[in-house]
C-alpha positions in Angstrom: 7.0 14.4 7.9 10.1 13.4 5.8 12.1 10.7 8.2 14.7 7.6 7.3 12.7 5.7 10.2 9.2 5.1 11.2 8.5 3.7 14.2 5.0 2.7 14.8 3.7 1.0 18.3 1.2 0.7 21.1 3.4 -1.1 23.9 6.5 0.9 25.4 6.0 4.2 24.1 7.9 5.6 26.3 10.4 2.5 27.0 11.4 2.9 23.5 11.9 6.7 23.6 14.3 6.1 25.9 16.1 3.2 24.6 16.2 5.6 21.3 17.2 8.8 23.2 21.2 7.9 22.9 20.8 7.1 19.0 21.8 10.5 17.9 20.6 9.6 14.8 17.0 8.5 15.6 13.4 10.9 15.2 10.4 9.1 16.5 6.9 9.7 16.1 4.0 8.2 17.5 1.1 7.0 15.2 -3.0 5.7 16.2 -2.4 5.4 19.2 0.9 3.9 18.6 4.9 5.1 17.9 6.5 6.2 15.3 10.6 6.6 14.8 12.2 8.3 12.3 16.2 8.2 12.0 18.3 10.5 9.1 21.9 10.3 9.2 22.1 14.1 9.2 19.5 15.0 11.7 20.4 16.7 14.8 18.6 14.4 17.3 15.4 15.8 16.1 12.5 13.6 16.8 8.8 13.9 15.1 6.0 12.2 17.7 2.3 11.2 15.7 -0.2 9.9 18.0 -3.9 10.7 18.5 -4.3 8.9 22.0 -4.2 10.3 25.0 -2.2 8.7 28.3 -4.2 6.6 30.8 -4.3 4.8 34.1 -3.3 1.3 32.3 -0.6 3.1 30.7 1.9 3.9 34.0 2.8 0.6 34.4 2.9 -1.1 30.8 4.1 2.0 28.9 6.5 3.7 31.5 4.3 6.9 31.7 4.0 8.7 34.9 1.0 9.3 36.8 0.9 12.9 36.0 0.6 11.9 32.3 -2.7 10.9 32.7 -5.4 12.7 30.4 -2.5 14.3 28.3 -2.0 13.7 25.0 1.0 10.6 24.5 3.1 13.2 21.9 3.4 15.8 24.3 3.6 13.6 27.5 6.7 11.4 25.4 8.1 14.4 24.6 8.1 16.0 28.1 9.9 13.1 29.0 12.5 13.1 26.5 13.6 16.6 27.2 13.7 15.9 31.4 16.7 13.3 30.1 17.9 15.4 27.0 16.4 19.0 26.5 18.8 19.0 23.7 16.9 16.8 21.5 14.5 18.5 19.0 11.0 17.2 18.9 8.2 18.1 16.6 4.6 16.7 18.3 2.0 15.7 15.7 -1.3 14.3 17.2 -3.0 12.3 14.5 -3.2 8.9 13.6 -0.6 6.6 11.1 -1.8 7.5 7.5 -0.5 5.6 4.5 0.6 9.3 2.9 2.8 9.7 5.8 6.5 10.2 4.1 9.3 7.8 5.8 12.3 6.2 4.9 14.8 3.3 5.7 13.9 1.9 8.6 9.8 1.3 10.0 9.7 -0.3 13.0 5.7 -1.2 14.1 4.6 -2.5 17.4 0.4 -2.6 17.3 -2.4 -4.2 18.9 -4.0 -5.1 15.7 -3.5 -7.7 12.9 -5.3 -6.0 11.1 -3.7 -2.6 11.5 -0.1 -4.1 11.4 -1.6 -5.8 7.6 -2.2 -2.6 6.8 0.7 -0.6 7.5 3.0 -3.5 6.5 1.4 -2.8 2.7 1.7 0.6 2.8 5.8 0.9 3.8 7.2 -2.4 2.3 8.3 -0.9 -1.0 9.3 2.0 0.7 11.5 0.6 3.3 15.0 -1.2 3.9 14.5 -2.9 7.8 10.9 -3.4 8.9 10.5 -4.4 12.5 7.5 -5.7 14.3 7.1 -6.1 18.0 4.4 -8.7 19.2 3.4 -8.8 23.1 1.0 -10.6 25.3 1.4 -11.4 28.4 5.1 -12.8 29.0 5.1 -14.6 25.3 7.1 -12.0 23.1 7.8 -12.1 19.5 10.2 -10.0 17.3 9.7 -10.1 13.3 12.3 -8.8 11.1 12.0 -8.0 7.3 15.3 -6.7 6.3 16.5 -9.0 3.4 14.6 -11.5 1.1 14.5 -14.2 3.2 12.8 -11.9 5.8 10.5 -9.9 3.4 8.9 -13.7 2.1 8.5 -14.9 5.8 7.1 -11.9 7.1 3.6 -12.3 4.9 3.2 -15.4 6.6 3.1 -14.0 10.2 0.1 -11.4 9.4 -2.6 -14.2 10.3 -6.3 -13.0 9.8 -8.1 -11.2 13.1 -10.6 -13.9 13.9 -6.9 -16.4 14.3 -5.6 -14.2 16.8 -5.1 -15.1 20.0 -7.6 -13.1 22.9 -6.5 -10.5 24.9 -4.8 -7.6 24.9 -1.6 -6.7 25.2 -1.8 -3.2 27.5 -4.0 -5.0 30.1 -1.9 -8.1 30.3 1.7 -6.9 29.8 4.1 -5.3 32.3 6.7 -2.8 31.8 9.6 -5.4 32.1 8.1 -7.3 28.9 7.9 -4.3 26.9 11.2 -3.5 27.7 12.7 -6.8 26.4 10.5 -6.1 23.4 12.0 -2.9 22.9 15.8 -4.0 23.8 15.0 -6.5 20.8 13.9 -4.6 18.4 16.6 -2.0 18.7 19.1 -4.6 19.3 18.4 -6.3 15.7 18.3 -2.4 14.4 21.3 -2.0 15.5 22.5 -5.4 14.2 21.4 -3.9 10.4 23.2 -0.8 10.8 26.4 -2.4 11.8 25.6 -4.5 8.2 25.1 -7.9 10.6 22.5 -10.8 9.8 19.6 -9.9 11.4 17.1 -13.0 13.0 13.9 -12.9 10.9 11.7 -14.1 13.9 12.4 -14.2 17.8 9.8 -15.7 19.9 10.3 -15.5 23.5 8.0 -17.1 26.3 9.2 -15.5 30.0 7.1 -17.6 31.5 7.9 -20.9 30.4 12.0 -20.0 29.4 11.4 -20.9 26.0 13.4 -18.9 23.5 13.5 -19.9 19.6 15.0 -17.7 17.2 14.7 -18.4 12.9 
């Protein structure tokens, strides 16, 4: 898949298909079990979808899938969706997992359960991308990371905290869809930040709960 954007996440699949959908300049793709977006500034609206994973029960009300999603494979459920709201929008369905060999481009946005798998992908695209962003989610407590200029790009190493650090639990059990929403609303709202050439915030943590919000 040749793209300008990947966008790679397990939280809001569908949330962030739709907050894409009026980017005519966005392709997505979903990736192990997560998302994938790809934007060109001459593609027709296409969008390419990678993920393995199939839909389930937990995912109707953290994800925005429907009930009649479940058992179907998330590339071909997203895309059904997409084309109920736009059938003009071209979208090519890959079911497979994030691999490092996967072409992209400018922008990578990543939105994983793992630290581990966020590590991973993190070395495999920062060379090859411009804006990197990286959606964190559990519970109400939200955080948005940002690697778009040198200052974010040396802060961003710091955040990717070994697995046995990370806080328990897990994110699609504990999260509703009104958090990954504000997740997603974030993290295209600094994209769109980047394209207007605007300083983007390297680091955005939110806690719903408590009505804390710090931004770096």
């Amino acid at each position: 898949m040749n793209a300008s954007v990947v966008l790679v996440l397990s939280l809001a699949t569908a949330v962030l298909a739709v907050a894409l959908l009026r980017e005519r300049r966005l392709r997505l793709a979903l990736s192990d079990g997560k998302w994938a977006c790809n934007w060109r500034p001459s593609a027709c609206g296409g969008w390419g979808l990678v993920d393995f994973d199939t839909v389930e029960l937990t995912n109707i009300t953290t994800q925005g899938y429907a009930a009649r999603d479940i058992g179907q494979s998330k590339v071909l459920a997203t895309a059904a969706a997409i084309n109920r709201i736009d059938p003009g929008i071209c979208i090519t369905p890959m079911r497979d997992r994030y691999r490092p060999k996967l072409e992209i481009g400018a922008v990578v946005f990543c939105c994983v359960d793992s630290i581990n798998t966020r590590a991973a992908i993190w070395r495999s695209v920062q060379s090859r991308c411009r804006f990197w962003a990286d959606g964190r989610m559990l519970g109400e407590v939200l955080r948005i990371l940002v690697a778009a200029d040198l200052e974010g790009r040396r802060h961003y190493p710091s955040t990717l905290f070994s697995a046995t650090e990370a806080q328990t639990g897990n994110c699609t059990v504990q999260s509703t869809l009104y958090a990954a929403s504000i997740v997603a609303g974030l993290m295209i709202h600094q994209f769109t930040r980047w394209l207007r050439g605007i300083a983007v915030d390297r680091d955005v943590s939110v806690n719903l709960l408590a009505g804390e919000w710090s931004v770096l």
